[in-house]
Every structure is written in C-alpha cells, then in structure tokens.
N, C-alpha and C positions, 0 to 999 in steps of 0.2 A: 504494500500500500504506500506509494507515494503522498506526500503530507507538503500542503505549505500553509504557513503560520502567515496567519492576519491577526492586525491592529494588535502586536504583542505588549505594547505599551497598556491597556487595560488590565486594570488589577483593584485588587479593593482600595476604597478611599484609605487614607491615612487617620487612626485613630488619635484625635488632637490629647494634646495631655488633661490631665482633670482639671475643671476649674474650679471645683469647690473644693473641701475639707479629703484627709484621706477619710476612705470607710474600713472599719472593722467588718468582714463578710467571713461566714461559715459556708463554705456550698455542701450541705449534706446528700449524701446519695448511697447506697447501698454498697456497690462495691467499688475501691479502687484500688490501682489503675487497671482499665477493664479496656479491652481492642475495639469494641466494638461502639465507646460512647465518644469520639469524635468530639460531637457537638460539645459535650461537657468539657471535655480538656479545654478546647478553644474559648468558650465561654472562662475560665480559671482566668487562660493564659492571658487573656484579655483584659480582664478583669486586673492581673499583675500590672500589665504593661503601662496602665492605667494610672498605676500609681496605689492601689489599695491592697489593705496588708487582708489578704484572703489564708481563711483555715479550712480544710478539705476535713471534715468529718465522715465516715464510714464504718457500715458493720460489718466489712470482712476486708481482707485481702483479696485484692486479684490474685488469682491462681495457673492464668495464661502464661507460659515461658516467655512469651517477646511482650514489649510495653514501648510504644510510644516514646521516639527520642525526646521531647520535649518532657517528658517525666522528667529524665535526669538533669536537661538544660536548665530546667526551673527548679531543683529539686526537691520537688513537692511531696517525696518522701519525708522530706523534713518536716512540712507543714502540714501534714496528716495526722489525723487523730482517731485508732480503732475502739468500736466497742469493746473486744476481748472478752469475749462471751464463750465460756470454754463449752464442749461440745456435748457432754456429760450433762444427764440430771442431777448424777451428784456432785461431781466436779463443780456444778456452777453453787451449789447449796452448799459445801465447804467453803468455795472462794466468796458467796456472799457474805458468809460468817464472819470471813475475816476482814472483811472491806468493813465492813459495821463497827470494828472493834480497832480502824485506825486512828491512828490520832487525828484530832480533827473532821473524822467525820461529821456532814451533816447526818444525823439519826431520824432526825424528823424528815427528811426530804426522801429519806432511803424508804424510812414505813408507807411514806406517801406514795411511792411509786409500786408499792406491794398492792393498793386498792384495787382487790379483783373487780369490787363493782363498778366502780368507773372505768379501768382500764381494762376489764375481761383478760384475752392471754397476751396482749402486751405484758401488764403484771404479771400473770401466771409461769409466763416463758423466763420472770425473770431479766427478758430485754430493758424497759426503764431501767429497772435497778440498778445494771451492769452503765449503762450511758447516764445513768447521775450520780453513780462516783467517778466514774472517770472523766465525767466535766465539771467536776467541783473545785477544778484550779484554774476555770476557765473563765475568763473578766467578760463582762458583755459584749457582745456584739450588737454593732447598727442593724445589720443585717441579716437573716438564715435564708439562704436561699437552696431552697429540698429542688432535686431532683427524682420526677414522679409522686405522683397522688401517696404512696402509702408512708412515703418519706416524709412529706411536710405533716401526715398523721402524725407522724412518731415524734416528729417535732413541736407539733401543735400540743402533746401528750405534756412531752417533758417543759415545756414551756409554761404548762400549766403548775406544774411540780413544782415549779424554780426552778430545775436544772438547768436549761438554756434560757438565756435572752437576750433579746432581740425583736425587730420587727419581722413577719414572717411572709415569705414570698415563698413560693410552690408553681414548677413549672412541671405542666401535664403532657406526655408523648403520647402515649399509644398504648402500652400492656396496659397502663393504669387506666385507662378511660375505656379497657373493654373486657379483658379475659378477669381483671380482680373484680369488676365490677359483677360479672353474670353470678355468684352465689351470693354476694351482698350489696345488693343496690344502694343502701343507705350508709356505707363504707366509710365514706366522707362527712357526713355530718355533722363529729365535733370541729375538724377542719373548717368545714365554711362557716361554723361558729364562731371562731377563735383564729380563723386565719386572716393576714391583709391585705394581700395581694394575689390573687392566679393567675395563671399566665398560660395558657392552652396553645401550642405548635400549630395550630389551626382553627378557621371560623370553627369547621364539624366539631372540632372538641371544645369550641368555644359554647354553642348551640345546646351541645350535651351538659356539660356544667350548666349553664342556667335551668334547662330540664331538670338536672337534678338538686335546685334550691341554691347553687351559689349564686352570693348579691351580686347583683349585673354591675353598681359602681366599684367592684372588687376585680372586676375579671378584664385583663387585657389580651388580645391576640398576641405574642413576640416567638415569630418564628427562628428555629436552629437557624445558622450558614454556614458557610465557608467564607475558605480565602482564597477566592479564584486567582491573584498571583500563582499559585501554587501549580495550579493546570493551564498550563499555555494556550491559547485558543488555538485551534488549528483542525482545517477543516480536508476530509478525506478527499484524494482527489482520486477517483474509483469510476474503472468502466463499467456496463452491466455483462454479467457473468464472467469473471474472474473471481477469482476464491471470495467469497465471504465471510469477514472475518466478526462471529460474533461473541459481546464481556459479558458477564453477570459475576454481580460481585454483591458478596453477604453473609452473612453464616447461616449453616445451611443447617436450619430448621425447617419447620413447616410451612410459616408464613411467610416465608420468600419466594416458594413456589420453586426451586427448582427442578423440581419433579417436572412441573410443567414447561420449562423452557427446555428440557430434555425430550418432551417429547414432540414439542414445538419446531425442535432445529432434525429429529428427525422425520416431521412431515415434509418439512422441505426438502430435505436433503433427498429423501425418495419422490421429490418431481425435477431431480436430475442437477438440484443448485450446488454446487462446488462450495463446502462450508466446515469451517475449522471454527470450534464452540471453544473459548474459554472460562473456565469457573473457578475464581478467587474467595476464598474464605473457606472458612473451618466448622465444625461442629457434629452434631450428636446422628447428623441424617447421612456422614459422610458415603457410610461402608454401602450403604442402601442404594445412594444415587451413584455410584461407581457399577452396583452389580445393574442398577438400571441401563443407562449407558452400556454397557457393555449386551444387554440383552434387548435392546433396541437396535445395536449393531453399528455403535458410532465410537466403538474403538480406537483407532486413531485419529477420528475428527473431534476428537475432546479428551483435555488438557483440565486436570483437577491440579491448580496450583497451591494450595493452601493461604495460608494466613499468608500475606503483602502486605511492605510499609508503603508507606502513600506514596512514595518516588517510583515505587514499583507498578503500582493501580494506576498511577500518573502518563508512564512509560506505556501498560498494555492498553489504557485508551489513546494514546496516542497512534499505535500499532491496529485500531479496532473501525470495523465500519457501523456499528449499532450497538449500543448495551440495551439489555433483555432483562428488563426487572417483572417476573410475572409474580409479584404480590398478592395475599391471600387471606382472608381469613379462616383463621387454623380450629383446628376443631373444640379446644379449649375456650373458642371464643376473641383471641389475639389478635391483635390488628398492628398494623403500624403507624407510626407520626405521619410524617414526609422523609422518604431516607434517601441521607446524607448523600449517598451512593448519586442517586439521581441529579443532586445540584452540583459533583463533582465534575460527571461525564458533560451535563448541559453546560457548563463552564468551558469544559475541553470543545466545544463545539462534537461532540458527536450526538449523532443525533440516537434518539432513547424510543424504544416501543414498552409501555407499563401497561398500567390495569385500573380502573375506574375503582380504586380501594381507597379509603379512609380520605386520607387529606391529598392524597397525588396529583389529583384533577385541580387542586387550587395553584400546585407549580407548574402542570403541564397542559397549556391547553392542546387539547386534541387538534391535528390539521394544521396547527401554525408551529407550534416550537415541539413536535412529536407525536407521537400515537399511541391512542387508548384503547384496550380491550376491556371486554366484563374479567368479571373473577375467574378463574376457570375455564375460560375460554380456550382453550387449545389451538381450535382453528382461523381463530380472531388472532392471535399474537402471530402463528405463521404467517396469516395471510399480509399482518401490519409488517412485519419484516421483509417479505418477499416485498411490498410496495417499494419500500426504500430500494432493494436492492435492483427494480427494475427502472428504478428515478433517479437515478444520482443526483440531478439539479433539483431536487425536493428535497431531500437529505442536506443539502449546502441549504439549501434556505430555512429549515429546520434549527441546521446549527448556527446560524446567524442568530434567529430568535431565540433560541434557547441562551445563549449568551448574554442577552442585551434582559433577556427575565432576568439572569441570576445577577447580574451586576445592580439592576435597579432594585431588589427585593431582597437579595439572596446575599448580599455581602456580609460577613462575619465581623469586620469591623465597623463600618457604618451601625450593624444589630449589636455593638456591644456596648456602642456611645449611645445608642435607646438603653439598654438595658442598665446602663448606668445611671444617668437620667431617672429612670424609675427608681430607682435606688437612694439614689438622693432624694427625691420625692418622697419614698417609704420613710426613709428615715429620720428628715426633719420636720416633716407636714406631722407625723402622729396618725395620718389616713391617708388615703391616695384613693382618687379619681383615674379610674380606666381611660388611659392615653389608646390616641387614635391605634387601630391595626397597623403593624408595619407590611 
C-alpha cells in the first residue's frame, strides 16, 4: 500500500498552562495501570501537564506484563494509592484487626464503614474498611474524579464516612451504564444523591442517566480523545483489487465482535477479494477466535498480533486500507462508550466500517466520515467493506472527514482544558451547572 501524508502539520491544539490555583485531584478507578484504558492515562497525563498535583487511587494492580510508557515517564507508580485488600476472608478479618489497633486510628470512621445497613456488601466485603484506613493520611482533595459508575459509588460511600474529601465528579463509559446496570437498576442512587458532577462519554448515556433520576443541572456530556499528533494523517493510495488490507484492534472479548469480523473478511474473501485480516489485542476469547479463523479457512490471511504499543497500532494503520470495528452487545448485557480505537484510525485518515452500537453513530456519521452496520450484521459489515474497496475515491473522502471530526470534537487536549475548566468550576462554585456538550 503506497501512503502519502496530507496537511501533517494538524495535531491537537496546544494545552495552555492553568490559569487559576493548582488543584489537588484523586482520579479513582478500579485498576491501574491497565492497556486497555487509554482514555484514562491521557486524561492523568493531562491533567499533570497542567500543572495539578493528581493522586491515582485504585483497588488493584494491573496485572498485564506490558504498561504504557508514559506510566514510567510520569511515574505514576509513585503517585498511586492501592486499597490492599488481601484476598482471604480471613486474611482480611486479621489484617482488619490490626488496622483498628494502630496508633492513631480513626475507630469511629472504621465502625462507620462496617454499616451493613447503609453500605450492604460494600461493608460486608470489608472494601470501605480497607480504603478508610489507608486514606487516613490523606489531606483533602479539591477534586475525586471516579472512573465508571460503580467507582464514584465507592467514593460517594466513603465520602460519606469521612474517608475521602473532596468535590465529587464521576465519568460514565459503557460497562457501567449497561451490563452493572441489568441486575440493579437502582445501583446509582446514593451516587446521584451525594454526587456533583456526571459526566457521561455520550448524549445515549447522557439520556440514560437522567432516565435513571440523575439531576439534569449535574450531568454534562465530556467525551474521551486522543492526541491525533500521535497518528499522522495519511490517506491510502489503493487500486480496486489489489490485496486488501484489513485492522481490528481490541481485546478480544465478546463485545468487540471479532467473531464477526472473522466471518465478515471471510465472506468476502470467498467472492474472490485478495484480503490479508489483521487483529491487534489480547484476551480471554483469544484460543476460540484462532480455532475460528483457522476453521473458516483464512489461515494465512490472518495475522493474531497481540497486545501493541501505540507506535505499533500507529504503524499497522498506516500499513491498512479499512479498520473493522464490529461492536456488540454481549450477552451479559455490555456495551461500549465510543472506542478509542475508532478516533485513532479516523485520525490516521483510514477510513473505518462499525456498527450502529451504543455511542458510535455520535463519532461516525454513516456515508460521510465511514460506515455503519446493525449489530450482528455479518453481511452489512462485508458488504460496507467491499464498498470501500470497490471506491477508492470514497474511502479518500471518508478519510478526509473523519479527520476534520476528530480534530474539531475528538482532540484530547482541547477535552482536557474543558475538563479542567469543570474542575475548577466543581471546586470553587461549591455546585456546578452542566456546561454545554463538547
């Protein structure tokens, strides 16, 4: 695939220094450092560059062998704080014991966070308990800003305790707004009690939160991004039929569908299309989708790369003539945000065939910066791919739009001087007024 690079000088705006106070910020979120949250790091990183002294709160360790160079450039190891919740029921019932009988324990804040009535098995599991001693040498923060619904619960819990404080901000993706939701609809509800700011990845999940009783002056749209410097624009220069080279990239679980772009690249490939399938990312579905592919009979037209650092994903879209996101909702009920994946390739200028899922249709309009299938459509995603590959000048104009989306909506810097902006808002107003969608 011969490649020539347009307008390279586009990149994210430059994120100005802060012009008010530094902020004390917690970003809480379940695990770090994890491969797959992207959005999060940059959001940290951002947040650093910024000028604010951010502390990464979490209740486990990443457990991935590779992590994100920017881990160690920023050394956010250092500025992490784990629950340490040992793994045992009694293990944790000894080590609570002895937490009680430190010096200087709070005792009162410890019995507090035991209230099975109010906290049901937040308390029962013990979780409070474990995260309000080990944030009892922690000075207040301006800010908590939780990553996912169940996270700013947990903070909304302990905040009630005294253990953490701070003003409280909660940004909602995707598990949290569908698969935690289906056995407890009402999940949320000391949260939108006690919480100050939401922040939903999408109108749809914006839509859903007020369905489910959060205050409308609480809830602002502030989508993930990128840093399109990072992915050079550059658009394929491709005849029709010569090889087709198609990416998918994600961990491959169920709601990424690559079951379906497996059997997608082999409908095509049996009405004769020369097509070499590449698939980036890691996980639990891996052994499954190998023995599919291989029982499909696309053998050597498909390439299982594993986990990729972003110069690597950077490199195979540049090397790609279409990434194949067929997204899904998975049988547990799991959805996705908007992934990252997709504002990375439309950045690269390649053009992108998805699925009419969750928040996708709000990045991509159909017919102008790429193409949409339903869920599950098998022969909607081949036939969206075959188009491009019978178009070439569709596909350049595709990656045109899709560029000039992600630069005007999608920049990671431009969304992190908003998200600061609220921040400062949250924390010296005392309340906050839902600022326009970005």
């Amino acid at each position: 695939m011969n490649v020539r690079v347009l307008n390279p000088g586009i990149a994210s705006a430059a994120a100005p220094k802060p012009a008010g106070r530094r902020l004390r910020i917690a970003v809480f979120v379940h695990e770090f450092p994890t491969l797959s949250e992207t959005f999060v790091l940059s959001q940290i990183t951002g947040l650093i560059d910024r000028g604010h002294d951010v502390t990464i709160l979490a209740n486990a360790r990443g457990t991935q062998p590779h992590v994100h160079p920017e881990v160690a450039a920023y050394r956010l190891h250092d500025r992490t704080r784990y629950q340490d919740l040992p793994p045992g029921r009694w293990a944790r019932l000894l080590t609570a014991g002895r937490l009680a009988t430190r010096p200087g324990a709070d005792r009162r804040r410890l019995l507090a966070a035991l209230n099975l009535l109010r906290y049901g098995r937040d308390a029962l599991s013990l979780r409070l308990y474990f995260w309000t001693a080990r944030l009892a040498a922690e000075a207040p923060f301006d800010v908590i800003h939780c990553h996912f619904g169940p996270m700013g619960r947990t903070a909304a819990f302990l905040r009630c305790i005294g253990a953490l404080r701070g003003r409280l901000a909660t940004t909602f993706h995707g598990v949290d707004m569908s698969a935690y939701l289906r056995a407890a609809p009402r999940y949320y509800r000391h949260l939108f009690r006690h919480g100050d700011l939401f922040l939903p990845i999408s109108w749809r999940w914006r839509e859903a939160l007020l369905a489910m009783g959060a205050p409308a002056d609480r809830v602002a749209v502030h989508r993930m991004g990128i840093d399109p410097s990072r992915f050079p624009f550059a658009l394929g220069d491709r005849r029709s039929g010569t090889l087709l080279r198609v990416l998918t990239v994600g961990r491959l679980v169920e709601k990424k569908g690559v079951d379906l772009g497996l059997a997608a690249v082999a409908a095509f490939a049996a009405r004769g299309v020369a097509v070499h399938y590449d698939i980036v990312g890691d996980g639990p579905l891996r052994d499954r989708l190998e023995a599919q592919a291989a029982a499909l009979g696309l053998g050597g037209r498909v390439v299982f790369h594993g986990w990729q650092n972003q110069a690597a994903v950077a490199r195979l879209m540049a090397g790609s003539d279409v990434l194949l996101a067929p997204s899904r909702t998975d049988a547990t009920g799991d959805q996705e945000g908007i992934p990252v994946t997709l504002m990375e390739a439309m950045a690269s200028g390649l053009p992108v065939v998805s699925t009419r899922h969750s928040g996708i249709p709000e990045l991509i309009e159909h017919g102008v910066s790429g193409w949409l299938a339903e869920e599950g459509d098998v022969a909607g995603l081949a036939d969206a791919v075959l188009q491009l590959e019978r178009d070439p000048d569709q596909a350049l104009r595709f990656g045109r739009a899709a560029r000039e989306r992600i630069a005007a909506d999608y920049d990671v810097g431009r969304l992190n001087a908003r998200l600061e902006s609220l921040l400062y808002g949250l924390s010296s107003e005392g309340a906050v007024r839902a600022a326009p969608a970005a």
